[in-house]
C-alpha positions as CSV (number, residue, x, y, z in Angstrom):
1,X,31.5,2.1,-14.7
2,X,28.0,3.2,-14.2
3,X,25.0,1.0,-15.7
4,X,22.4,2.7,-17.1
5,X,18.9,1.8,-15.5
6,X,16.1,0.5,-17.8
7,X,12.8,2.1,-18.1
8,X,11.2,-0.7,-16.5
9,X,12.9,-0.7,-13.5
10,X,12.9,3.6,-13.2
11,X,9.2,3.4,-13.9
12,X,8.6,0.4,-11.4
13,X,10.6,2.6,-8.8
14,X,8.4,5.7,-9.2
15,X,5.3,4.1,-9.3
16,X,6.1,2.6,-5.6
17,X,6.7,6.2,-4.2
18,X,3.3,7.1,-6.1
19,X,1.5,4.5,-4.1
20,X,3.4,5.7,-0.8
21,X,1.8,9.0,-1.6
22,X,-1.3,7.5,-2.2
23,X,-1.1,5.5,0.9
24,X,-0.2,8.9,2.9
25,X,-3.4,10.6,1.4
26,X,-5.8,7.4,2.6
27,X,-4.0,7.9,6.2
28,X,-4.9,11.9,5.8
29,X,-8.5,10.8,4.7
30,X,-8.9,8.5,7.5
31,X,-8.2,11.3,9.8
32,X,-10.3,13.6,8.2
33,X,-13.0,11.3,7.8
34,X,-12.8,9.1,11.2
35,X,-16.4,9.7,12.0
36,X,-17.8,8.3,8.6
37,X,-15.2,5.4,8.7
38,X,-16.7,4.7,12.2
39,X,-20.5,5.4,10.5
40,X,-19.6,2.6,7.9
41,X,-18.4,0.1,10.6
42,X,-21.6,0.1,12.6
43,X,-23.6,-0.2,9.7
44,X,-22.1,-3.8,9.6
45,X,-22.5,-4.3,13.0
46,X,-26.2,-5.0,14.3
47,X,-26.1,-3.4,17.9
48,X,-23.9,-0.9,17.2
49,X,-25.8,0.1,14.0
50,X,-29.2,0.1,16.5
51,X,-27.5,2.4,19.0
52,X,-26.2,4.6,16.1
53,X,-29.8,5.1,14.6
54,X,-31.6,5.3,18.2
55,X,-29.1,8.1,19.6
56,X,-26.2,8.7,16.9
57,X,-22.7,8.8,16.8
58,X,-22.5,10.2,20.6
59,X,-24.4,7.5,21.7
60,X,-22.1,5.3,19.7
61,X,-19.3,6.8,21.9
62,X,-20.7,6.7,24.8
63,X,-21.6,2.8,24.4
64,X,-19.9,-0.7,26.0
65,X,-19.3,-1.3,22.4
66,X,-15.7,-1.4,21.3
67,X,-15.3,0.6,19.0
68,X,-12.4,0.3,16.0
69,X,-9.7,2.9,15.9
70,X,-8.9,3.3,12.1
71,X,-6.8,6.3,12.8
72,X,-3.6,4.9,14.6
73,X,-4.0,1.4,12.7
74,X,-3.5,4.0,9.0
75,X,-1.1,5.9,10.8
76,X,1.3,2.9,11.6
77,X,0.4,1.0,8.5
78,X,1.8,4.2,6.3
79,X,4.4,4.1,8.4
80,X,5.6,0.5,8.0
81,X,4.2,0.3,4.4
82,X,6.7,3.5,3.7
83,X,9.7,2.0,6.0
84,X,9.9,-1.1,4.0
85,X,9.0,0.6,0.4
86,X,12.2,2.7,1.2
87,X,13.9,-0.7,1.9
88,X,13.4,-2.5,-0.4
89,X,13.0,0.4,-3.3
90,X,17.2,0.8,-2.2
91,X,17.8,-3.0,-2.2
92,X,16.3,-2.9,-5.9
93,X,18.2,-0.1,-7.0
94,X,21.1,-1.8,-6.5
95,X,20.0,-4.8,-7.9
96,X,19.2,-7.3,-5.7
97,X,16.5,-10.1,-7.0
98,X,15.0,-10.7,-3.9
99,X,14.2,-6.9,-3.3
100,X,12.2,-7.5,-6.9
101,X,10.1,-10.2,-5.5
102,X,9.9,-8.4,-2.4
103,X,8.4,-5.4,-4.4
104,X,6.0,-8.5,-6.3
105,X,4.8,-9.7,-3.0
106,X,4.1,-6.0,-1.3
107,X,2.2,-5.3,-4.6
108,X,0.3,-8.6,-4.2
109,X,-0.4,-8.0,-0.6
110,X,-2.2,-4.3,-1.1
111,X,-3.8,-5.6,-3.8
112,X,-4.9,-8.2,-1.3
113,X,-5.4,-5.4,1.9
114,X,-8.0,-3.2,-0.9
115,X,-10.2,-6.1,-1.7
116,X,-10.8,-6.8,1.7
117,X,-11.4,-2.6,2.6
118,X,-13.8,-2.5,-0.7
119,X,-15.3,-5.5,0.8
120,X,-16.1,-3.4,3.7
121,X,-18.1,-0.6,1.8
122,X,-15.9,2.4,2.9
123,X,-17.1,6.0,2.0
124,X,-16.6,6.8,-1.6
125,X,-13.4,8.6,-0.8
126,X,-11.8,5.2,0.0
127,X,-13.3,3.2,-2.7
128,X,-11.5,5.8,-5.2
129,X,-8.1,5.4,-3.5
130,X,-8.8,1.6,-3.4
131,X,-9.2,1.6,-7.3
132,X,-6.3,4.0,-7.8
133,X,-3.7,1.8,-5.6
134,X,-5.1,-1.6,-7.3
135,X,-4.3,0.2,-11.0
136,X,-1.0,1.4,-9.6
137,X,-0.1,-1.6,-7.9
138,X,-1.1,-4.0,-11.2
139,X,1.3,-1.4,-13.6
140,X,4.1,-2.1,-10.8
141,X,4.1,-5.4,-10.6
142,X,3.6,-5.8,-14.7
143,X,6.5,-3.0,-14.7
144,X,9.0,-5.0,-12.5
145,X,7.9,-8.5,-14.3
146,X,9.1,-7.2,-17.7
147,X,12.1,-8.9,-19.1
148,X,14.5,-5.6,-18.9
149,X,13.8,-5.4,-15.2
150,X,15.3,-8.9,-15.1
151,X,18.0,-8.6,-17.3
152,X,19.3,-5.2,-15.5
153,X,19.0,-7.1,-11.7
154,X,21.2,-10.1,-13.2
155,X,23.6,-8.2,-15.3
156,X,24.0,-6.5,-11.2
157,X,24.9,-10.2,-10.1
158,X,27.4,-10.8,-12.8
159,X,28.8,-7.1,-11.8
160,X,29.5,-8.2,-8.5
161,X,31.0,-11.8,-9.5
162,X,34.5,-11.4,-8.6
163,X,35.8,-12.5,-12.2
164,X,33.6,-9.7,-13.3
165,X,34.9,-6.8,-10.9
166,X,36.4,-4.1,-11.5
């Protein structure tokens, strides 16, 4: 017999792939937009800021100053963010608890990783994306906290009880 999936726990699952997405377009962005993310950073950083005004982002470049690569650190945060998303989305569907408070936590922790970016005063394009994946990330976690969510992921334990198989 087949259970039927709630609405909670179908919405809770697409809403993750939407912030996936979402987290694919900031890695796009951040490729598209590497030489304002690296604009931004030396505002924020006194002698890098000097040699950005005195000779611009060449001089930047061409400076001791280590500079941050935002590209690769995007690329392999999508990456991992997506790898365990798929994880644990397929641990959820088959209604494991943990996977749930695994999906609670991840939520938590982006919610965590945006505050600290908006902190940073990124361009506007990833102050937008920051807002979107907060809003999606607080409807996920409120989606996967409702009482059907809960009810569906334990009446999954009972299935697999072996006084309750088959």
């Amino acid at each position: 017999m087949v259970r039927r999936r709630p609405g909670a726990v179908t919405t809770a699952i697409r809403i993750q792939w939407v912030l996936v997405a979402v987290s694919g377009v900031a890695t796009l962005v951040a490729y598209l937009m590497r030489d304002d993310l690296l604009r931004a950073w030396a505002e924020s950083n006194t002698a890098a800021r000097e040699i950005l005004e005195q000779g611009g982002l060449a001089a930047l470049e061409q400076s001791a100053i280590s500079l941050p690569t935002f590209v690769p650190v995007a690329v392999v945060t999508f990456v991992v963010y997506a790898a365990l998303v798929w994880v644990l989305v397929a641990m959820f569907q088959h209604g494991h608890g943990w996977a749930r408070w695994s999906l609670v936590a991840l939520a938590a922790g982006v919610l965590f990783a945006v505050f600290v970016i908006l902190l940073a005063s990124p361009p506007t394009p990833f102050v937008v994306l920051g807002v979107i994946a907060a809003l999606l990330d607080l409807a996920l976690a409120w989606f996967l906290l409702q009482r059907e969510c809960g009810d569906w992921i334990r009446g999954a334990e009972l299935a697999e009880r072996p006084e309750h198989a088959g």
